[in-house]
C-alpha positions as CSV (number, residue, x, y, z in Angstrom):
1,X,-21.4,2.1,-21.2
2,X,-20.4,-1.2,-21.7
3,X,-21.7,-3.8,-19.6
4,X,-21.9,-7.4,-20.2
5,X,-25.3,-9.5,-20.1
6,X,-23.9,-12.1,-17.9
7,X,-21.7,-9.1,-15.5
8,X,-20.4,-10.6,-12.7
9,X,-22.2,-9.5,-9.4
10,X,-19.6,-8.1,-7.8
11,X,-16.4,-7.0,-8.6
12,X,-13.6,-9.1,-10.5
13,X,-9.9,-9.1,-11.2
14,X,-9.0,-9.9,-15.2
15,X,-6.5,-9.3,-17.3
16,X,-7.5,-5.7,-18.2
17,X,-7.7,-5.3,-14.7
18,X,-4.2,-6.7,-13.4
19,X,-3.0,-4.5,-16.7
20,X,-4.7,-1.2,-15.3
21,X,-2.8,-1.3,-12.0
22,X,0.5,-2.4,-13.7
23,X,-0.3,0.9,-15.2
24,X,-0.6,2.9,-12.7
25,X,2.3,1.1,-11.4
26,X,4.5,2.6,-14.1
27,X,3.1,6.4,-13.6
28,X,4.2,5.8,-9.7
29,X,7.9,5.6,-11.5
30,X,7.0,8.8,-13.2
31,X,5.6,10.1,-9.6
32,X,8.5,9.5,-7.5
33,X,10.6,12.1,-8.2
34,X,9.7,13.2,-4.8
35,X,11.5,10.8,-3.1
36,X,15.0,11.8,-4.8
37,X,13.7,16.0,-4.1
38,X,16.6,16.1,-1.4
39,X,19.0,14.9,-3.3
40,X,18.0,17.2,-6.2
41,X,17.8,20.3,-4.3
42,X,21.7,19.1,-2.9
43,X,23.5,18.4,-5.9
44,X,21.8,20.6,-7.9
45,X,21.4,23.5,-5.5
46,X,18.0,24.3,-6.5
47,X,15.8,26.0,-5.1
48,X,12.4,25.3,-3.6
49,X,10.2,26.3,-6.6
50,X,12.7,24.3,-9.0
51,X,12.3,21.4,-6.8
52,X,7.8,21.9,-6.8
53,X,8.4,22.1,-10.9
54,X,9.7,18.6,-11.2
55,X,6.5,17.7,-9.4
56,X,4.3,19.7,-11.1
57,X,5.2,18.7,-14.4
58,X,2.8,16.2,-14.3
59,X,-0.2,18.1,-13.5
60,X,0.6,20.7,-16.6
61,X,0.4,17.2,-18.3
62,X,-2.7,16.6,-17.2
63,X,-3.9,19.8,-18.2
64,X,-2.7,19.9,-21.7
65,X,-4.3,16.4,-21.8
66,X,-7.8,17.2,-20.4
67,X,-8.3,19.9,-23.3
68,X,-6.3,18.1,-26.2
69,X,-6.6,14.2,-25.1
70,X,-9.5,14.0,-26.1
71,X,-8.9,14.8,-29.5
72,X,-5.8,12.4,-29.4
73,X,-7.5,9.6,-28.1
74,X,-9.9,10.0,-31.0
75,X,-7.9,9.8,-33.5
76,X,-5.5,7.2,-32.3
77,X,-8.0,5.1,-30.4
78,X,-7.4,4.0,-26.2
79,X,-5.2,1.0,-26.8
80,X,-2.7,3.4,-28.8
81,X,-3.0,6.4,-26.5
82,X,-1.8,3.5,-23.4
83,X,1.1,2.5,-25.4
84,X,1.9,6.2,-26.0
85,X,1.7,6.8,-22.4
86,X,3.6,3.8,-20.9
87,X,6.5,4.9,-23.4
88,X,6.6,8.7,-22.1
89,X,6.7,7.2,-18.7
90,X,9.4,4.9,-19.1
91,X,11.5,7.1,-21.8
92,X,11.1,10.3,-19.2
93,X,12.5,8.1,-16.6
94,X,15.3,7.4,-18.3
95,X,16.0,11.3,-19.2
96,X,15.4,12.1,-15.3
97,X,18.1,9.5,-14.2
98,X,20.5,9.9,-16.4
99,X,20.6,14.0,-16.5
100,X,23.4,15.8,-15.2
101,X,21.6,18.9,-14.5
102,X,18.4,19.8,-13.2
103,X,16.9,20.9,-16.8
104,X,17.3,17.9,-18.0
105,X,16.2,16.3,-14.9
106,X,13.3,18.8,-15.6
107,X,12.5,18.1,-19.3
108,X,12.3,14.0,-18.4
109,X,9.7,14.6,-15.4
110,X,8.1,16.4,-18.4
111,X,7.8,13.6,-20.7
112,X,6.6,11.9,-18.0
113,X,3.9,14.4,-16.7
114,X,2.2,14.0,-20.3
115,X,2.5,10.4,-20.5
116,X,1.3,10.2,-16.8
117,X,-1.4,12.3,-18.1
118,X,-3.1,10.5,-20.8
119,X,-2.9,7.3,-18.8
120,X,-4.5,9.0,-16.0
121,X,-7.1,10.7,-18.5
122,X,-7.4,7.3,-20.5
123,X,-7.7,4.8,-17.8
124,X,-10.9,5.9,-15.6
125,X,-13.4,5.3,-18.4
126,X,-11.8,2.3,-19.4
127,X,-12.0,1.0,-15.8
128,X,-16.1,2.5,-15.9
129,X,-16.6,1.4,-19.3
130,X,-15.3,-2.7,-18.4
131,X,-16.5,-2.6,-14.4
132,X,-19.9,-0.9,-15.2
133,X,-22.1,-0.4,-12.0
134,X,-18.6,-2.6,-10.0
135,X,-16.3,0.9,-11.3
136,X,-16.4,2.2,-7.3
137,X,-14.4,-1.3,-6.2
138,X,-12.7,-1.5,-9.6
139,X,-11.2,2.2,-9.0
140,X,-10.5,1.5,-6.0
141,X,-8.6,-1.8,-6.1
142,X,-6.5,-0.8,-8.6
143,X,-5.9,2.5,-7.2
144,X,-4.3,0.4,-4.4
145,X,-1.8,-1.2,-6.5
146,X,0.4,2.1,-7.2
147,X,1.0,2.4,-2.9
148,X,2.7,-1.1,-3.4
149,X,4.7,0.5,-6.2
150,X,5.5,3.3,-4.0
151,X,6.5,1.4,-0.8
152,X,9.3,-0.6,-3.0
153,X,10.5,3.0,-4.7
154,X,11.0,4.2,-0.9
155,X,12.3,1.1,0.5
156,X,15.1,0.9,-2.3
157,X,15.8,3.8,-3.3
158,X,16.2,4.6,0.8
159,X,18.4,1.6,0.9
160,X,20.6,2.7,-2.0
161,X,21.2,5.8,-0.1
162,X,21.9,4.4,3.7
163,X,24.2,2.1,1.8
164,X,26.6,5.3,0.0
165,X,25.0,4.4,-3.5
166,X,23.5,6.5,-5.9
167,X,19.9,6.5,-6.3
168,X,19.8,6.4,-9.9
169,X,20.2,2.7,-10.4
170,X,17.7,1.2,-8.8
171,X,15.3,3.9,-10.1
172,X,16.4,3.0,-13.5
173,X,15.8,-0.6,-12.5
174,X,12.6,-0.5,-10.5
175,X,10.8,1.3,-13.2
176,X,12.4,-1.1,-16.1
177,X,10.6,-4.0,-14.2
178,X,7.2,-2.4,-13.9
179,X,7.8,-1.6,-17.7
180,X,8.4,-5.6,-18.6
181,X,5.4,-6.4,-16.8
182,X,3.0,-3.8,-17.7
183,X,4.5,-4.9,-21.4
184,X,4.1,-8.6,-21.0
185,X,0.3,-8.3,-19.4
186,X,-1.3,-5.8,-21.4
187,X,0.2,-6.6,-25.2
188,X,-2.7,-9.2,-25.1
189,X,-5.3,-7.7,-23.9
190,X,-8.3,-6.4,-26.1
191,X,-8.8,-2.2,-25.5
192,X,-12.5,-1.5,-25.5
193,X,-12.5,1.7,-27.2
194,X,-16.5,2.5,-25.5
195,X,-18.9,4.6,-27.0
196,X,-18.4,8.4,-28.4
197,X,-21.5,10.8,-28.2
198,X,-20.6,14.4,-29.6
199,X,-17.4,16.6,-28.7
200,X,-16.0,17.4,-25.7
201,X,-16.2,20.9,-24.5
202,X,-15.5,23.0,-21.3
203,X,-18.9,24.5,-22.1
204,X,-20.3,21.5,-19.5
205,X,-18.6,23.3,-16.5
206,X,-22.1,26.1,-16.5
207,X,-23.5,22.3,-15.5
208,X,-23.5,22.5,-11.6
209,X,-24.0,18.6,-11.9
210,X,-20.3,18.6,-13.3
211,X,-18.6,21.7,-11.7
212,X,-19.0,20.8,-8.1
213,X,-17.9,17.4,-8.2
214,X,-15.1,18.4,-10.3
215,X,-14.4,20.9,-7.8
216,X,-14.5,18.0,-4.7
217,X,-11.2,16.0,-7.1
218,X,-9.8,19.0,-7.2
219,X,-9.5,19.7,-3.8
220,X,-9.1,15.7,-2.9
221,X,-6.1,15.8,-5.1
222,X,-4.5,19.2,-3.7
223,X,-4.7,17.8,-0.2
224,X,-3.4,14.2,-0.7
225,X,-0.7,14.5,-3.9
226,X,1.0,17.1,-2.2
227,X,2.0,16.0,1.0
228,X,3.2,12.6,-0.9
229,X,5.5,14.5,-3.0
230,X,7.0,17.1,-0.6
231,X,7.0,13.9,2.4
232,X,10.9,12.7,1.8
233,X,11.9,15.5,1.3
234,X,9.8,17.0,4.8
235,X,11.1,14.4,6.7
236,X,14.6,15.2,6.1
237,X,14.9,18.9,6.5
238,X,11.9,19.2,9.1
239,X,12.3,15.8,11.0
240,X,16.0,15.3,10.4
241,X,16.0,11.9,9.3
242,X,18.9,11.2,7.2
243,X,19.6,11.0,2.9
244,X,18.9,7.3,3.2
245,X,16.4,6.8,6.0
246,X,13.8,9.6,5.1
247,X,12.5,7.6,1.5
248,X,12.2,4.5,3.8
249,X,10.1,6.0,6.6
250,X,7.9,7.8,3.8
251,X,7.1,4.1,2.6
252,X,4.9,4.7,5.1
253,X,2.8,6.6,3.6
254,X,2.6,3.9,0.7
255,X,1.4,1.3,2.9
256,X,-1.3,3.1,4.3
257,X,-2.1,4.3,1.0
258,X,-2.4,0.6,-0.1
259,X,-4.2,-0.8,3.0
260,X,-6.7,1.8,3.4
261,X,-8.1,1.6,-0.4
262,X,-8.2,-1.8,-0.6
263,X,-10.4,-1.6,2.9
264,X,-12.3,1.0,1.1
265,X,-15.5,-1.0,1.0
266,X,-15.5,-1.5,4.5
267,X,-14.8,2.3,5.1
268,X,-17.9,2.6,3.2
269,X,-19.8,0.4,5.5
270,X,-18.9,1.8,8.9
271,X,-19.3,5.1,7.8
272,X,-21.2,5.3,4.4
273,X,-22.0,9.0,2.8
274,X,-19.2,10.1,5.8
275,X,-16.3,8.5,4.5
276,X,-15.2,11.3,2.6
277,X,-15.6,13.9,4.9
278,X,-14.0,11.9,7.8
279,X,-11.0,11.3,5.8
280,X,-10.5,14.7,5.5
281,X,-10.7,15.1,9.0
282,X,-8.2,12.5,9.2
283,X,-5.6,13.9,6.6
284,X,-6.3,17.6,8.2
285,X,-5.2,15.7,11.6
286,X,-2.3,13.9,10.3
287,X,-0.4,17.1,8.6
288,X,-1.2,19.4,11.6
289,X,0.7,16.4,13.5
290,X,3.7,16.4,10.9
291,X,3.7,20.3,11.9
292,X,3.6,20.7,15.7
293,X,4.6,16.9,16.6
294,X,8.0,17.2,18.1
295,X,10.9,14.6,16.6
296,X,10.8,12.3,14.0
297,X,8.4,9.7,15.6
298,X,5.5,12.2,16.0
299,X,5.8,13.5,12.1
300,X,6.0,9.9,11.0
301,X,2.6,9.6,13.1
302,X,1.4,12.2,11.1
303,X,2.6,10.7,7.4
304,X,0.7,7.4,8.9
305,X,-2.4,9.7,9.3
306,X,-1.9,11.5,5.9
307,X,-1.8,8.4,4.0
308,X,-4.9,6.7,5.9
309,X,-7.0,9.8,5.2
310,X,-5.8,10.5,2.1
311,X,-6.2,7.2,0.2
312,X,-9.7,7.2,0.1
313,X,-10.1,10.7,-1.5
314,X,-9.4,10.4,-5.1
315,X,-10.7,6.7,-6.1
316,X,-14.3,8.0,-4.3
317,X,-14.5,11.6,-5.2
318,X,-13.8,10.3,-8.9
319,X,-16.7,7.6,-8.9
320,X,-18.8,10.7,-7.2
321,X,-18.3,12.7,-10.4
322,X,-18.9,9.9,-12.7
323,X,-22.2,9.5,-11.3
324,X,-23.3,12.6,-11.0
325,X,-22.2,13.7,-14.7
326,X,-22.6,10.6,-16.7
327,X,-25.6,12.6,-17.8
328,X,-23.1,15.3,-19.4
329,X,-20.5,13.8,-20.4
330,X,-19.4,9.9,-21.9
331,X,-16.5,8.1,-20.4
332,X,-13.5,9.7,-23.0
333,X,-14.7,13.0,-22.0
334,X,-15.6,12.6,-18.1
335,X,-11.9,11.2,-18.0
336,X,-10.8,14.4,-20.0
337,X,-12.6,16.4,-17.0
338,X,-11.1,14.0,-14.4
339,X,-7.4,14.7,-15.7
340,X,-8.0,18.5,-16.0
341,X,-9.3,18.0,-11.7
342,X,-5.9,16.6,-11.4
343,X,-4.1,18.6,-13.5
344,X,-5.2,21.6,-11.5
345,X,-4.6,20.7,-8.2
346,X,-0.9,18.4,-9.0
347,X,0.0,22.0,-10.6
348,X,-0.9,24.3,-7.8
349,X,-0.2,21.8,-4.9
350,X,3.3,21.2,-5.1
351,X,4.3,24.5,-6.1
352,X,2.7,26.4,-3.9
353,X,4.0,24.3,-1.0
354,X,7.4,25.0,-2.9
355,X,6.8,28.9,-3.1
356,X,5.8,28.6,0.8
357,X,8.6,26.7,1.7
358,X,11.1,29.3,0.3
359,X,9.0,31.9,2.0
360,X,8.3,30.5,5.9
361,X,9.8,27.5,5.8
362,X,8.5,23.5,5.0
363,X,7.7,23.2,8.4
364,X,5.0,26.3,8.2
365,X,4.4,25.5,4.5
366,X,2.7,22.1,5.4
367,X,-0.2,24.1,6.8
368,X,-2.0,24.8,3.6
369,X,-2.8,20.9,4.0
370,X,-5.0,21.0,7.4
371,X,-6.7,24.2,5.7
372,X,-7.3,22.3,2.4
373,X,-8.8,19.6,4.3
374,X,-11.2,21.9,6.8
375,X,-12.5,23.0,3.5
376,X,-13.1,19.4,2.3
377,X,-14.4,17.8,5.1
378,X,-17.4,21.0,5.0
379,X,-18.4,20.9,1.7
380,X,-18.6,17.3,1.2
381,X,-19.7,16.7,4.3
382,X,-23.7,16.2,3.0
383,X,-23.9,14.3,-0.2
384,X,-26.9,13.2,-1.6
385,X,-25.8,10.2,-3.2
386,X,-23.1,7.8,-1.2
387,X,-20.6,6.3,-2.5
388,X,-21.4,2.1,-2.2
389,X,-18.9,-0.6,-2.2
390,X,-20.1,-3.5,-5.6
């Protein structure tokens, strides 16, 4: 780990820093293909599981880069493997906009599932590795940046609609912008590459040390990400708001994603080794409410819930797993492990939603969620080792 002699004593914003969340910026362009699902699913006429695949395309990413990243990231080093990713980002953008059918629309969400991937395997150590014992405030600050991202995809992209317009233009342009500034932050910044000890290996899941906190990302991830994809598109066949109105209502779900990680660290001091647990309790709340709630106010109640809940999840059940197998594992592989937790549960989560929406319904489908989270909330509900705010 790489830690300076003279480390600040708290957390700090630099240049790597600002460039990490312009990052994660970029893979909230790659991510948003769930606020255009309606309109997918009506000029395409697709169905339900055609609609999960464009979301899930990014966890099979994440997959094929937790077993073969690390490999990659070897050979071509971490500043390399960034560039890589931001240019499958932006490129598959460009392929989702501009296709006239939904396999092309497919193959770009593709492109960038894997370059979402390697940023999303990449960027955790590099965070750990420049933050040292500050990475809990430093994954969760910049975890906070992409719900600002998301709020401005909504808020346009919903405005594009209400107006008559097409989508695909201020997609193309939102995503062009983060790509300037990601571009124009990060060229000059020096890539700590961090330290390499041995190969990576799946043989470290028999390590309970590794498997259970895996495990708690996994499930973090399944009950959050979902929700946050299939939201738009929830809101307007469930809630009947409109094409243009349901992408700005789900920038709700932004906010609240923003505003509750960057209150993380006093989350942590009201209700310290809780936190997690109670926001499961929270999330599980906040989709039963998108379920039963009657009219559009009550499920936006619910989104508001979802997003409060689920915002602390992944930034704390990741710095969970780095302490409790930074005895396994260095910070390439630990992020290999991290994007393989993801990978999993971005995979399964939308698409089973999608195979449960085409069987009961959307309403019904959401369900999973508050059962996800009851699950959460029990198992995580006694750690040994709380999370603290730096």
């Amino acid at each position: 780990m790489i830690v300076q002699a003279d480390a600040p004593r708290s957390f700090r914003w630099d240049r790597l820093t600002y460039s990490s969340a312009l990052g994660y910026c970029l893979l909230v362009a790659g991510l948003s293909v769930g606020v255009v699902l309606g309109e997918l699913r009506e000029q395409f006429q697709i169905s339900g599981v055609v609609a999960a695949l464009h979301g899930s395309t990014f966890g099979i990413g994440l997959l094929v880069a937790g077993v073969f990243g690390v490999g990659l990231v070897d050979s071509i080093g971490r500043a390399r493997a960034l560039q890589l990713s931001a240019a499958g980002l932006a490129g598959g953008v460009v392929m989702f906009c501009v296709g006239p059918s939904w396999p092309i629309t497919l193959l770009g969400t593709a492109f960038t599932g894997l370059g979402g991937a390697l940023l999303v395997m990449v960027m955790p150590g590099l965070i750990s590795d420049h933050h040292g014992e500050h990475r809990a405030a430093a994954f969760a600050a910049v975890n906070a940046a992409p719900g600002v991202a998301g709020v401005a995809f909504s808020l346009v992209i919903g405005g594009a609609l209400s107006a008559g317009w097409s989508w695909r233009p201020p997609y193309l342009i939102l995503t062009a912008m983060f790509t300037i500034a990601l571009a124009f932050v990060a060229l000059p910044v020096r890539v700590p590459e961090g330290p390499r000890e041995g190969t990576f290996s799946l043989r470290h899941f028999r390590d309970r040390k590794v498997m259970v906190p895996w495990l708690f990302i996994v499930n973090a991830v399944l009950a959050e990400f979902s929700v946050g994809i299939w939201a738009v598109t929830y809101l307007r066949e469930v809630g009947h708001a409109s094409a243009g109105l349901a992408p700005i209502i789900a920038s709700v779900f932004g906010v609240m994603m923003f505003a509750t990680r960057v209150a993380i660290p006093t989350l942590l001091r009201w209700w310290g080794d809780a936190t997690i647990s109670y926001s499961f309790v929270i999330i599980g709340v906040g989709a039963t409410v998108m379920c039963f709630g009657p009219g559009l106010g009550w499920k936006t109640a619910g989104l508001v819930l979802v997003g409060f809940g689920g915002a602390p999840l992944y930034p704390l059940t990741v710095d969970r797993f780095y302490r409790r197998a930074d005895h396994a594992l260095d910070a390439v592989a630990l992020g290999a492990y991290c994007a393989l937790a993801s990978g999993v549960a971005v995979t399964l989560g939308p698409l089973a939603l999608g195979i449960l929406a085409d069987a009961i319904g959307l309403r019904w489908a959401l369900l999973v969620v508050p059962a996800l989270a009851a699950i959460g909330a029990v198992t995580q509900r006694a750690s040994r080792t709380p999370p603290t705010p730096r």
